[in-house]
N, CA, C and O atoms as CSV, one atom per row, in Angstrom:
chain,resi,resn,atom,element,x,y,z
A,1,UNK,N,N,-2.895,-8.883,-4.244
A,1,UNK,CA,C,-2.853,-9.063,-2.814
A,1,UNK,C,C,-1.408,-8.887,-2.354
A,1,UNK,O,O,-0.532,-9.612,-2.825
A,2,UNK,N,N,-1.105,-7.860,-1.363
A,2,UNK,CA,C,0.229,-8.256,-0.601
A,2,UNK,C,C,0.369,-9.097,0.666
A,2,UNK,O,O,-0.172,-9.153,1.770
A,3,UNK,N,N,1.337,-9.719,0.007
A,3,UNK,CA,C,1.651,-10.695,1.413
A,3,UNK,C,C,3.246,-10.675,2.203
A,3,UNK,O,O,4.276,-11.235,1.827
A,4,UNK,N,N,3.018,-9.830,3.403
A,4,UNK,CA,C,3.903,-10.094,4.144
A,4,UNK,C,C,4.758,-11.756,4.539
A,4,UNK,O,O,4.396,-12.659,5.294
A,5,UNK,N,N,5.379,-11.691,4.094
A,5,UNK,CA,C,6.270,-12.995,4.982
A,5,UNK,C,C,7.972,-12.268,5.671
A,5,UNK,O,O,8.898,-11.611,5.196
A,6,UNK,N,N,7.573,-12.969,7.230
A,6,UNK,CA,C,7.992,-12.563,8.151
A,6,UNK,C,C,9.365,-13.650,8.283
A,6,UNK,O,O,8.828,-14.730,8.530
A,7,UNK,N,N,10.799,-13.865,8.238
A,7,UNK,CA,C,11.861,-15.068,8.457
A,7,UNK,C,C,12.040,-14.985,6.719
A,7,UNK,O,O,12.786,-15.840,6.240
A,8,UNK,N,N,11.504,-14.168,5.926
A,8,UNK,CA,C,11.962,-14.184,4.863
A,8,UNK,C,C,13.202,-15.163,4.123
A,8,UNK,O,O,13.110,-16.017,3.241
A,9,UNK,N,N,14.557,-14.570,4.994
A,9,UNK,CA,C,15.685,-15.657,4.784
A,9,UNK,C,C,15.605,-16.861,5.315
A,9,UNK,O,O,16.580,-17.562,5.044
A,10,UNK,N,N,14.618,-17.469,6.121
A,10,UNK,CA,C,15.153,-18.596,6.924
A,10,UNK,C,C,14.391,-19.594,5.857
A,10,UNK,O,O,13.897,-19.386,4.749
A,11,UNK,N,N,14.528,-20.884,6.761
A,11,UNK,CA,C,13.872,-22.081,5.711
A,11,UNK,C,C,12.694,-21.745,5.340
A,11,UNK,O,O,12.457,-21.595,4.141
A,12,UNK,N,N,11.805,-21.578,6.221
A,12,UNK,CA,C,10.268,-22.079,5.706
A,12,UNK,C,C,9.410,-20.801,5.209
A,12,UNK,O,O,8.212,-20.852,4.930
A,13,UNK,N,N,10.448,-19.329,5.128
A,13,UNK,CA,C,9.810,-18.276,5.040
A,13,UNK,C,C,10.846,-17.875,3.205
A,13,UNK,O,O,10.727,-16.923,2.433
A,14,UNK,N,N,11.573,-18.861,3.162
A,14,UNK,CA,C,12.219,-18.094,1.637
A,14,UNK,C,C,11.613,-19.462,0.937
A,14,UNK,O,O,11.344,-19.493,-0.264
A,15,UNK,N,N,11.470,-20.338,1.622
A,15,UNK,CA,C,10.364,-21.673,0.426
A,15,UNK,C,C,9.216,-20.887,0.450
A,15,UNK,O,O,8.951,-21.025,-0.744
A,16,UNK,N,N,8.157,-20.035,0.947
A,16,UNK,CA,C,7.168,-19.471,0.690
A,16,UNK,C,C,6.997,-18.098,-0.129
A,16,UNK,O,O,5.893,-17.680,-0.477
A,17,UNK,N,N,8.240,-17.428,-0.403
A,17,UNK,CA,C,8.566,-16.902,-1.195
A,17,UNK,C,C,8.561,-17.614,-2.444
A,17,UNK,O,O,8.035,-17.256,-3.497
A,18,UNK,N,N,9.342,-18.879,-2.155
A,18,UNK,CA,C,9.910,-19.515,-3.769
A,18,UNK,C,C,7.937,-19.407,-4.574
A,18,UNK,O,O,7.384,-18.876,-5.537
A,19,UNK,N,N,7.690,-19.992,-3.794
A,19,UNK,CA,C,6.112,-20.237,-3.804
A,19,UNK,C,C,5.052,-19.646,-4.267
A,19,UNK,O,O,4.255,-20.084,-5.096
A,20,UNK,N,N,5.045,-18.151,-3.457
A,20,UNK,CA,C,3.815,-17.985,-3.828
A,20,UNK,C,C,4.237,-16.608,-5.084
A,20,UNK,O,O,3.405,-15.930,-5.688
A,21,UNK,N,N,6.140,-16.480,-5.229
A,21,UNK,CA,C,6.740,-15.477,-6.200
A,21,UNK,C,C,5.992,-16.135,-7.442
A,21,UNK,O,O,5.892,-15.240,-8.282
A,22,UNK,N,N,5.382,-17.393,-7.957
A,22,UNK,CA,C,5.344,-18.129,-9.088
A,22,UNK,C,C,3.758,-17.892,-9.286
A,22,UNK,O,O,3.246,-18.760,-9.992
A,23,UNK,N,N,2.662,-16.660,-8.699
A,23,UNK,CA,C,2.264,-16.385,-8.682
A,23,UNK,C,C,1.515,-14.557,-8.747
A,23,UNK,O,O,1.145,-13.781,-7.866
A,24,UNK,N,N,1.569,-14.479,-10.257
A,24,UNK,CA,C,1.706,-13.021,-10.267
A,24,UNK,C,C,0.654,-12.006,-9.780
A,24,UNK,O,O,0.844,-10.816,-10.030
A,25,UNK,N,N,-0.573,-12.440,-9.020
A,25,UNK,CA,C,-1.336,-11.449,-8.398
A,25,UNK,C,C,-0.938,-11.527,-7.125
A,25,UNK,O,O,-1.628,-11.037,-6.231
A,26,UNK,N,N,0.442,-12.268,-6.832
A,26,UNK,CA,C,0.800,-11.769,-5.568
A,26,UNK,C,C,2.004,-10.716,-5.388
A,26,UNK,O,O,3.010,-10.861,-6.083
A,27,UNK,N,N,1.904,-9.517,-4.343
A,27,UNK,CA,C,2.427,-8.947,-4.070
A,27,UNK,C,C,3.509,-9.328,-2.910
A,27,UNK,O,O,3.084,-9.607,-1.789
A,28,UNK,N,N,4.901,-9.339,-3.178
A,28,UNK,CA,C,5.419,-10.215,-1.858
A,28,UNK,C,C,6.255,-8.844,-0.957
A,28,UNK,O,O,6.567,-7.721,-1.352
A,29,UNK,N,N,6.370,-9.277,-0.094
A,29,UNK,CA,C,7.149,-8.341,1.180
A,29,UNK,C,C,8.014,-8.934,1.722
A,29,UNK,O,O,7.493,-9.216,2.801
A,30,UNK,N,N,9.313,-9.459,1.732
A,30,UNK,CA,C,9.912,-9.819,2.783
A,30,UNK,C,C,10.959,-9.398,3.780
A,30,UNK,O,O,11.931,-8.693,3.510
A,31,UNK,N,N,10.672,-9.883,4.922
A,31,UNK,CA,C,11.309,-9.032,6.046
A,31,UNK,C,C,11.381,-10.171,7.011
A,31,UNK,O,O,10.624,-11.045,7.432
A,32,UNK,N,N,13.249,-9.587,7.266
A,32,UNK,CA,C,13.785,-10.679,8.384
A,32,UNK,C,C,14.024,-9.797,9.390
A,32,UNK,O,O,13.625,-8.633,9.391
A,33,UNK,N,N,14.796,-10.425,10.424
A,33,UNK,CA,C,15.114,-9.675,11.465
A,33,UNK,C,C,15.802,-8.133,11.525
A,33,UNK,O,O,15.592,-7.179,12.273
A,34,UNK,N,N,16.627,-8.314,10.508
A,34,UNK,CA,C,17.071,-6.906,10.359
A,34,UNK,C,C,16.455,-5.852,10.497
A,34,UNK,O,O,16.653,-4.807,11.118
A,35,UNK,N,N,15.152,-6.505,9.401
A,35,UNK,CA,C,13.671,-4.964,9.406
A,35,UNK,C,C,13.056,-4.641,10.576
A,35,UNK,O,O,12.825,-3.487,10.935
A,36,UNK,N,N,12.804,-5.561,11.138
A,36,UNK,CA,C,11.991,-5.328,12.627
A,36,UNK,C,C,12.210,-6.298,13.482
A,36,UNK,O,O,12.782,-7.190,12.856
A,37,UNK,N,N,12.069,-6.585,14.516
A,37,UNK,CA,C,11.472,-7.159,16.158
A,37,UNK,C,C,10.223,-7.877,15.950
A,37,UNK,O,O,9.271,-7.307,16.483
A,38,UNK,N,N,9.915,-9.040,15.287
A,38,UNK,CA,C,8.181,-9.588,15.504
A,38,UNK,C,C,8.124,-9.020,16.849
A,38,UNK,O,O,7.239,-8.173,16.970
A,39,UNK,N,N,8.878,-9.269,17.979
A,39,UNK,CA,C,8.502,-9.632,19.309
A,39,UNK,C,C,7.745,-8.220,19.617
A,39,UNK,O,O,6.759,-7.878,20.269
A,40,UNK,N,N,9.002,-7.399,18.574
A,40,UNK,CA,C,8.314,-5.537,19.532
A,40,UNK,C,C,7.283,-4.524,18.919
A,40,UNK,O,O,7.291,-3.748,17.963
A,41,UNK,N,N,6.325,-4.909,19.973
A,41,UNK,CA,C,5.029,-4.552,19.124
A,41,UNK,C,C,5.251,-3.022,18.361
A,41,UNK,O,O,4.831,-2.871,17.214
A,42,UNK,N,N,5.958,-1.879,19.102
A,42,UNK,CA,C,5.797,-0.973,18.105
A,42,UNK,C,C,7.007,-0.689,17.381
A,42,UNK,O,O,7.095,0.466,16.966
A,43,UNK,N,N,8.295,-1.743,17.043
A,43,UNK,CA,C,8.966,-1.836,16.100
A,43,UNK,C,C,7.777,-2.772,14.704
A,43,UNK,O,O,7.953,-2.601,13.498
A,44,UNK,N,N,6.973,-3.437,15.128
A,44,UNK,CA,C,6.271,-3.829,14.429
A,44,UNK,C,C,5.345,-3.246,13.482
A,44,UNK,O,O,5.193,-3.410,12.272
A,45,UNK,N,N,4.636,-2.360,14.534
A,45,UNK,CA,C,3.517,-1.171,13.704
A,45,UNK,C,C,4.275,-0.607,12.852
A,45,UNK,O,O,4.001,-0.559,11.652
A,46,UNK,N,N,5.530,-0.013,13.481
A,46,UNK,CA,C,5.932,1.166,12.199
A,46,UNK,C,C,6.297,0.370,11.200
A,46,UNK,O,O,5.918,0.761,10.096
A,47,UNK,N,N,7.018,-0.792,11.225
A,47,UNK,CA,C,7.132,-1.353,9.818
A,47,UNK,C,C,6.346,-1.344,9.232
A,47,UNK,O,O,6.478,-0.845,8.114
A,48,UNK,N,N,4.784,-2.011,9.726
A,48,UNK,CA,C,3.835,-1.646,9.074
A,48,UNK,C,C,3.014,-0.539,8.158
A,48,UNK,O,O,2.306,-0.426,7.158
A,49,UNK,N,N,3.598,0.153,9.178
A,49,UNK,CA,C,3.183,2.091,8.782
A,49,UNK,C,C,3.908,2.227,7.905
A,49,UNK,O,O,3.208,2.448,6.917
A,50,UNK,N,N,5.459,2.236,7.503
A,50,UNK,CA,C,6.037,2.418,6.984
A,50,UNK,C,C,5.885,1.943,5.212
A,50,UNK,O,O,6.322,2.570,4.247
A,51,UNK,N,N,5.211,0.793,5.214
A,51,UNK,CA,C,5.043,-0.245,3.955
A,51,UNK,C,C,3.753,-0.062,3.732
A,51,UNK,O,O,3.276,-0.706,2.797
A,52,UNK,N,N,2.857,0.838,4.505
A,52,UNK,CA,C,1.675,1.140,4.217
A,52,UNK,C,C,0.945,-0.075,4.143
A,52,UNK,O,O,0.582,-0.453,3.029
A,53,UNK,N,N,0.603,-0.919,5.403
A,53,UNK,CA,C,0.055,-2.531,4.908
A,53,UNK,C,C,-0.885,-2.543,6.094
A,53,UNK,O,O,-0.683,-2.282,7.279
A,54,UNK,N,N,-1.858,-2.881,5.507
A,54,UNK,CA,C,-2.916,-3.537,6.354
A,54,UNK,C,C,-2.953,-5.386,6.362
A,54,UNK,O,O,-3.037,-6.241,5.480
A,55,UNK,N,N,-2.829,-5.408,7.986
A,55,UNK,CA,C,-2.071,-6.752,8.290
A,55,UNK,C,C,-3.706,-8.103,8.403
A,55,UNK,O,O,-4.486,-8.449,9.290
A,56,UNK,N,N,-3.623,-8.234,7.839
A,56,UNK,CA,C,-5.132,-9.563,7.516
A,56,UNK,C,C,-4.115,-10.583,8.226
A,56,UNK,O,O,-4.598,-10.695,9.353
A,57,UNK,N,N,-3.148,-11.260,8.180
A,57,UNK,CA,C,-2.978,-12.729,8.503
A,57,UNK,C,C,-1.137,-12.466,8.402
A,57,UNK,O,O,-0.479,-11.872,7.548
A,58,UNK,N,N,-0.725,-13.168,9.626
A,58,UNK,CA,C,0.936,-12.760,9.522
A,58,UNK,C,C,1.076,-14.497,10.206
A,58,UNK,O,O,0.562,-15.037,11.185
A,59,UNK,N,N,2.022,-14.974,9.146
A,59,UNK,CA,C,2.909,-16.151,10.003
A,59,UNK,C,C,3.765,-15.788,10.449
A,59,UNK,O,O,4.306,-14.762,10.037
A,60,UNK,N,N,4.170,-16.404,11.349
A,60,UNK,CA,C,5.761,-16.631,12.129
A,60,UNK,C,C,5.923,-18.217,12.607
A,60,UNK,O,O,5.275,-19.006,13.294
A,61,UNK,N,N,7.269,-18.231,11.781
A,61,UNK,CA,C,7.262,-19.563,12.335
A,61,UNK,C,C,8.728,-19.485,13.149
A,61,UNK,O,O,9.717,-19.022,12.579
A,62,UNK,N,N,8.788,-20.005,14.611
A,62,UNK,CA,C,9.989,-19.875,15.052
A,62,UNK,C,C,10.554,-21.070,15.127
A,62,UNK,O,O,10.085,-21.972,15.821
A,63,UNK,N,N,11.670,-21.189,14.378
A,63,UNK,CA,C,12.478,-22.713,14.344
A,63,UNK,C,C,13.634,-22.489,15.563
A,63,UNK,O,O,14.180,-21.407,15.779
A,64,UNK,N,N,13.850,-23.531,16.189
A,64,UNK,CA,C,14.950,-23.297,17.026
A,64,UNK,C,C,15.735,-24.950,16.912
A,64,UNK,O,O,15.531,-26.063,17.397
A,65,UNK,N,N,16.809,-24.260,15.884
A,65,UNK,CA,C,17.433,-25.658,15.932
A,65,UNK,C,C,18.494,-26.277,17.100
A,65,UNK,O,O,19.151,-25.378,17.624
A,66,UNK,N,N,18.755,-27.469,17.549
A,66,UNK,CA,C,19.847,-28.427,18.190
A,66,UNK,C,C,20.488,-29.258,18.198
A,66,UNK,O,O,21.202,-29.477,19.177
């Protein structure tokens, strides 16, 4: 299975890396802001297009710290 995770570097998206890496029928993807825009839908697709992925289930988690 590949699994996109989206904040890759941030907290709760490189602990889900730590995570589900300890699991070898998973395929991992990660991509932070650099790779794409969550926000922009067709900076989004082409990433998609690009990684050849059919998208079943995408988190985002937006932390905004203060």
């Amino acid at each position: 299975m590949i699994i996109l995770v989206t904040g890759a570097k941030g907290m709760m998206g490189s602990d889900l890396i730590k995570v589900l890496s300890q699991k070898k029928e998973y395929n991992l993807i990660g991509a932070t802001r650099n790779d794409f825009d969550i926000t922009d839908y067709s900076q989004t697709l082409q990433f998609l297009r690009i990684k050849d992925l059919i998208l079943s289930f995408m988190l985002c988690c937006l932390y905004k710290g203060r």
